[in-house]
C-alpha positions in Angstrom: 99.3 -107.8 -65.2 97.2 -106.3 -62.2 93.4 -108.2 -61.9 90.8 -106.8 -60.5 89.3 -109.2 -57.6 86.0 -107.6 -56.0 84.9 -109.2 -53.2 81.7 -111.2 -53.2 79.6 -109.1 -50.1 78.3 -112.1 -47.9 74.4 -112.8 -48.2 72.2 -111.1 -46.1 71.2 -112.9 -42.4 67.4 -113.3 -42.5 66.7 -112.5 -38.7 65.9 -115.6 -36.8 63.1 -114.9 -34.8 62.0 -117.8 -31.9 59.0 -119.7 -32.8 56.0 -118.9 -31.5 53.9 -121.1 -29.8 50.1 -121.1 -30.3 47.6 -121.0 -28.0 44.8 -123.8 -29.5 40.8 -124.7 -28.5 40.7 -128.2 -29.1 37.7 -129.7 -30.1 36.4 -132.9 -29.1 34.4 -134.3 -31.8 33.3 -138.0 -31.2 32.6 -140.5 -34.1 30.0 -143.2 -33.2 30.4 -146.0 -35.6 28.1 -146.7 -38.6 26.9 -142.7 -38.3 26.9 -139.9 -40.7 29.6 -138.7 -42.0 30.3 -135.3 -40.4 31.2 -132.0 -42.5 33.8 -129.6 -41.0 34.6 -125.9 -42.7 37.1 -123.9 -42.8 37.8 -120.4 -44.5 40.8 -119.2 -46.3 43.7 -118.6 -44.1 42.8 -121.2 -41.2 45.1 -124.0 -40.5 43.0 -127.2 -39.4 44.6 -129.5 -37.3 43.2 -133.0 -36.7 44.0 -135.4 -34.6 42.5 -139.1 -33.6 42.5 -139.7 -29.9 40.8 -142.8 -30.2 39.6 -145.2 -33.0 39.8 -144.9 -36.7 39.2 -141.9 -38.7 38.4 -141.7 -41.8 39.0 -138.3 -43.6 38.6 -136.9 -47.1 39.0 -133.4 -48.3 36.4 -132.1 -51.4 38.4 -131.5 -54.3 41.4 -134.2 -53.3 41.4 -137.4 -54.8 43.4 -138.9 -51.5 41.6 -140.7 -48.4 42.7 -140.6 -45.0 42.8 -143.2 -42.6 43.9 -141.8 -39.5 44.7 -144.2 -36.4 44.8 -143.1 -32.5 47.7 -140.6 -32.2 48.2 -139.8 -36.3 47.8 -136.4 -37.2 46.9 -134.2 -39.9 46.3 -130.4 -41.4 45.5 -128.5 -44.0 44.5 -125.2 -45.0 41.9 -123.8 -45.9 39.7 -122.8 -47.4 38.1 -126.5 -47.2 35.7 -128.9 -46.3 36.6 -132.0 -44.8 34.2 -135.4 -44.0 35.0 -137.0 -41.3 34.0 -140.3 -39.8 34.4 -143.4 -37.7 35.8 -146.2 -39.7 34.7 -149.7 -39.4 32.2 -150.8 -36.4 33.9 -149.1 -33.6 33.9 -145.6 -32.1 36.6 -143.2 -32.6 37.2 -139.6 -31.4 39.1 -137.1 -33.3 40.3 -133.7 -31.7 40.2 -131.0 -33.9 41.5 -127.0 -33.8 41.8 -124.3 -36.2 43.6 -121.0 -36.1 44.7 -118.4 -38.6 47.8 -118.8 -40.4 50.5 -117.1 -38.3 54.2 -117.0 -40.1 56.8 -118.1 -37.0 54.3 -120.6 -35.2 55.3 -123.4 -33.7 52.4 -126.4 -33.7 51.6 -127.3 -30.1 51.3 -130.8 -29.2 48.1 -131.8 -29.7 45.7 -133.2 -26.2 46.5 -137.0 -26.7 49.7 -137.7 -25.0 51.1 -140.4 -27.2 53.8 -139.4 -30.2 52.2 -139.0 -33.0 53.4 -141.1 -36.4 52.6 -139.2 -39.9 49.1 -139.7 -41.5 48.2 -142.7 -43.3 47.1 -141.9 -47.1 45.2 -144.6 -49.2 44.3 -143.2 -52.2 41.2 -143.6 -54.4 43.3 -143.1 -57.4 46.8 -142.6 -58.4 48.8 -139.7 -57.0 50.3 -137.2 -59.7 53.4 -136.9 -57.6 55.2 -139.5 -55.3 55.9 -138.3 -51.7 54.0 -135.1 -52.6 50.9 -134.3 -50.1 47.7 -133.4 -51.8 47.0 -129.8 -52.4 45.9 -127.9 -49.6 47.6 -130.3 -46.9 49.8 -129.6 -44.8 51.9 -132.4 -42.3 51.7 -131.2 -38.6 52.9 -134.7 -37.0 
């Protein structure tokens, strides 16, 4: 009895193509304490990457339920569009560095300004999360 064995043709090789770095503007934005909070845009198809330099940050996105309470060195993106509020929490000063840039597939995140290693974003949320582990819509890890 003769069976007929056709091979399985191999998968195809997605070309690996280096990262590329980008080229950033960082923005200094300082957060005296006990101030207004302070609005920052973005359109559709920007990345914006936050980082705190110094301080505590507090951050919330319109539409997300979470809260973010960034300490010196955490990071965080998203993408846009959106509208975050940003602002020094507690009675100290804090300074958060801030860049956006189109969405470009293949791009490797720079380092952001502040030389320390930065640990993942701290989330406190004002209500429940849907999904455990999950970041909120719209957000995006960078650390």
């Amino acid at each position: 009895m003769n069976t007929l064995h056709t091979p399985t043709p191999p998968s195809p090789a997605l070309p690996t193509q280096p990262a590329v770095p980008l080229s950033l503007q960082w923005k200094r934005q300082p957060l005296p304490p006990l101030q207004a909070v302070q609005v920052l845009d973005f359109r559709a198809g920007d990345i914006a990457l936050l980082e705190v330099e110094q301080g505590r940050v507090w951050v919330t996105c319109d539409g997300l339920l979470e809260d973010y309470f960034l300490e010196a060195g955490q990071r965080l993106s998203f993408t846009g569009p959106v509208r975050l509020r940003v602002s020094a929490e507690g009675h100290r000063p804090a300074r958060l560095n801030w860049a956006q840039h189109r969405a470009v597939a293949g791009a490797a995140y720079p380092p952001a300004p502040a030389a320390s290693a930065a640990p993942a974003a701290v989330s406190q949320p004002k209500a429940p999360a849907p999904t455990q582990g999950a970041l909120p819509r719209g957000a995006i890890s960078a650390a």
